[in-house]
C-alpha positions as CSV (number, residue, x, y, z in Angstrom):
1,X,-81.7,60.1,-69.6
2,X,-80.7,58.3,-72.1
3,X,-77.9,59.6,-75.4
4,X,-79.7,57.5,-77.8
5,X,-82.0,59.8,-79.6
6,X,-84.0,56.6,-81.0
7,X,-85.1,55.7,-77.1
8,X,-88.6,56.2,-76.5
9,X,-89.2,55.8,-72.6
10,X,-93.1,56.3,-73.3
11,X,-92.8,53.1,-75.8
12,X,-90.8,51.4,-72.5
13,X,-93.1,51.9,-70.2
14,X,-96.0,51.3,-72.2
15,X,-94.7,47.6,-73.3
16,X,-94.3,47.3,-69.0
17,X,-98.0,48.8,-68.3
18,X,-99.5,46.3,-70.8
19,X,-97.6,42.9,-69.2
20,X,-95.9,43.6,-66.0
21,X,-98.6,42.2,-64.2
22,X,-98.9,38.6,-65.9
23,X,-96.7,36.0,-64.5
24,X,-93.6,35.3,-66.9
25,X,-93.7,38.7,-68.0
26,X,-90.4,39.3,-68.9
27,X,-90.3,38.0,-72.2
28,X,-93.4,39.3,-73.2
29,X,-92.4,42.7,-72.3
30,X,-89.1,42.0,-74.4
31,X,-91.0,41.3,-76.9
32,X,-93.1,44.1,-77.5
33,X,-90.3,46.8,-76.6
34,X,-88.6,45.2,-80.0
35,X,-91.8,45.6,-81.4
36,X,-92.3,48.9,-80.8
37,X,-89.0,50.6,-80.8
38,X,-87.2,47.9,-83.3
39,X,-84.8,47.1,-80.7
40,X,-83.9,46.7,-77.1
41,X,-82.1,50.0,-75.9
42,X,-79.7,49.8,-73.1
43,X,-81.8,52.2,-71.3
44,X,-84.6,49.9,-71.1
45,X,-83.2,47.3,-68.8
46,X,-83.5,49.5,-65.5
47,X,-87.0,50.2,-65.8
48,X,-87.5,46.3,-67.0
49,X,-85.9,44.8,-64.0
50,X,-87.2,47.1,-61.5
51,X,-90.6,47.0,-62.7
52,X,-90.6,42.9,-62.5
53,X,-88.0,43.4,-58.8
54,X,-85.3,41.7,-60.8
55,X,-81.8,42.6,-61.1
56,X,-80.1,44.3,-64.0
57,X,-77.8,41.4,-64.8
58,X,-80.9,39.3,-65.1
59,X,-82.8,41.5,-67.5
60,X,-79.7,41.9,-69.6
61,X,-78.6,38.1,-69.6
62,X,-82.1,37.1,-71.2
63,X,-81.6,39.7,-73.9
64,X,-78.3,38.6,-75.0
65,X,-79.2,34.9,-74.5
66,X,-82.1,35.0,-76.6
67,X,-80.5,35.7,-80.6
68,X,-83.8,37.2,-81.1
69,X,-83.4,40.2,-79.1
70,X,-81.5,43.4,-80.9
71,X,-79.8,45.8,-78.5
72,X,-79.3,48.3,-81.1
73,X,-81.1,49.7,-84.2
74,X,-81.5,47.4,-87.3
75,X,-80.9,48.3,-90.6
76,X,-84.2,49.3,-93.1
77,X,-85.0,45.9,-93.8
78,X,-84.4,43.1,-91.7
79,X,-83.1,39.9,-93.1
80,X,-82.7,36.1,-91.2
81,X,-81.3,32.8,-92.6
82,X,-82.4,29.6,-91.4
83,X,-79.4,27.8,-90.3
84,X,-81.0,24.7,-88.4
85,X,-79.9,21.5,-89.3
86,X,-82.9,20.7,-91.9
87,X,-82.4,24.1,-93.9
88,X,-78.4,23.5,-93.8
89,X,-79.0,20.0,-95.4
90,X,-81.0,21.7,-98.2
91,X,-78.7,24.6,-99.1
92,X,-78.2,27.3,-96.2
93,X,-74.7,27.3,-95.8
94,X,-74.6,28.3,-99.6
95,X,-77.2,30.2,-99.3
96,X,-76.1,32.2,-96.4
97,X,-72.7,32.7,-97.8
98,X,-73.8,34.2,-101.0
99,X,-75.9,36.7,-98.7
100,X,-73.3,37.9,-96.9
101,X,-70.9,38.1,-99.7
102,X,-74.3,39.9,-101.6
103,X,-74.9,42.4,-98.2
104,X,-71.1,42.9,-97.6
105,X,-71.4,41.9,-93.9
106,X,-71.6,39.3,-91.7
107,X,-74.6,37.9,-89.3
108,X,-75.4,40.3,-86.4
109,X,-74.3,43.2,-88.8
110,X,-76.0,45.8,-91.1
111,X,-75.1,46.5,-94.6
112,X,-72.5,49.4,-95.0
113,X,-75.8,51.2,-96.4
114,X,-77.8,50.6,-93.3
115,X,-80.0,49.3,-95.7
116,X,-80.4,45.4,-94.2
117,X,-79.3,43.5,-91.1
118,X,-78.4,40.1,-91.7
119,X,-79.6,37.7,-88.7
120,X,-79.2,34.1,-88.0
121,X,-82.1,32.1,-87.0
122,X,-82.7,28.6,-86.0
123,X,-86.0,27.5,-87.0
124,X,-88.3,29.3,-89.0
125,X,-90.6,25.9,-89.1
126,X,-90.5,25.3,-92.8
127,X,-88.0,22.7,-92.4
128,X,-89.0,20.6,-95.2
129,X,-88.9,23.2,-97.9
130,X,-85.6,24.8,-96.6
131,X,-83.9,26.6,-96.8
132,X,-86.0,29.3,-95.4
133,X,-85.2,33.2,-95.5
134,X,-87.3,35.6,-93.4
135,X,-87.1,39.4,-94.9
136,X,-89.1,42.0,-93.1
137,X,-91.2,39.2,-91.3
138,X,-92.7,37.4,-94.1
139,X,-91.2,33.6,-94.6
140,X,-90.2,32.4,-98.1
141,X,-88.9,29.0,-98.5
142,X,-86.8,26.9,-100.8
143,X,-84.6,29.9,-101.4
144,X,-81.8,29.9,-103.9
145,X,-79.0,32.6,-104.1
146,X,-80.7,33.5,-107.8
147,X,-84.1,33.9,-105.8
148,X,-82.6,35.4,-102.6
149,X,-81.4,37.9,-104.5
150,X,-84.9,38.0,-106.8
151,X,-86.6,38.4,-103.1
152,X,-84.4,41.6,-101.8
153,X,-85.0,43.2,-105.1
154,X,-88.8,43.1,-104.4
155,X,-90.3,45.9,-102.0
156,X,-86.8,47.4,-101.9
C-alpha cells in the first residue's frame, strides 16, 4: 500500500498488462505509467521489476538515469528548455535563466504555486531554430525571454 494518495495501482498494472510481454519492455512501460499517472511513483517499481524478473535497483536505476522520467508529481503545467549545444549557441542559457528567475525555481523544481515544473531537456530536434521551449508537450522554437513569457501567458 502505498501513502501517496496520487498512486493508482490499476494505472500500474494496466501500463504492465499492455507491454510486459514485448521484448525491451521496460521502457515502454515507463513510459506509459508517466503517461497515465504524470509521474513514476515509488510504489511502481516493485510491480515493474517483478513483472519483467528484474531487480529493484535495476527498475529504479533506469528511472533516475533517464532525465525524462519524474518520480514525483509535476506542477499544472509542465515546462522544458532545450539546453543542447545548438539551442545554447542561439540563446538558452539566457533564456533559461530568465525562466527560472520568471518561475522562482530551478530545473527539476516546481513553482512555489505548483503551478509549472521547470525541466531540462537535451534535444527537442529543432536545433536550427533554437532555442526551443516545450510547455505542456507542444514545441515552440526561437524563443525569447519576451516570447517565453508571451507563451506561459497563453492557455494559463
Amino acid at each position: 500500500m502505498s501513502a501517496d494518495p496520487s498512486f493508482d495501482p490499476q494505472a500500474i498494472q494496466a501500463a504492465i498488462d499492455a507491454f510486459a510481454d514485448m521484448p525491451g519492455a521496460l521502457l515502454p512501460i515507463l513510459h506509459s505509467i508517466q503517461e497515465r499517472v504524470g509521474y513514476i511513483p515509488p510504489a511502481a517499481v516493485t510491480p515493474v521489476a517483478a513483472a519483467l524478473n528484474l531487480s529493484r535497483a535495476e527498475v529504479h536505476g533506469v528511472i533516475s538515469y533517464y532525465h525524462h522520467f519524474r518520480d514525483r508529481p509535476c506542477g499544472k503545467r509542465m515546462v522544458e528548455i532545450c539546453r543542447a549545444e545548438a539551442c545554447q549557441a542561439r540563446g538558452a542559457r539566457q533564456l533559461d535563466a530568465h525562466a527560472r528567475q520568471r518561475l522562482g525555481c530551478e530545473f527539476h523544481q516546481t513553482s512555489a504555486e505548483h503551478d509549472v515544473t521547470l525541466e531540462p531537456v537535451y534535444c527537442l530536434g529543432l536545433c536550427a531554430t533554437g532555442p526551443a521551449v516545450s510547455i505542456d508537450g507542444q514545441l515552440h522554437s526561437r524563443v525569447t525571454p519576451e516570447r517565453f513569457d508571451a507563451l506561459l501567458e497563453q492557455n494559463p
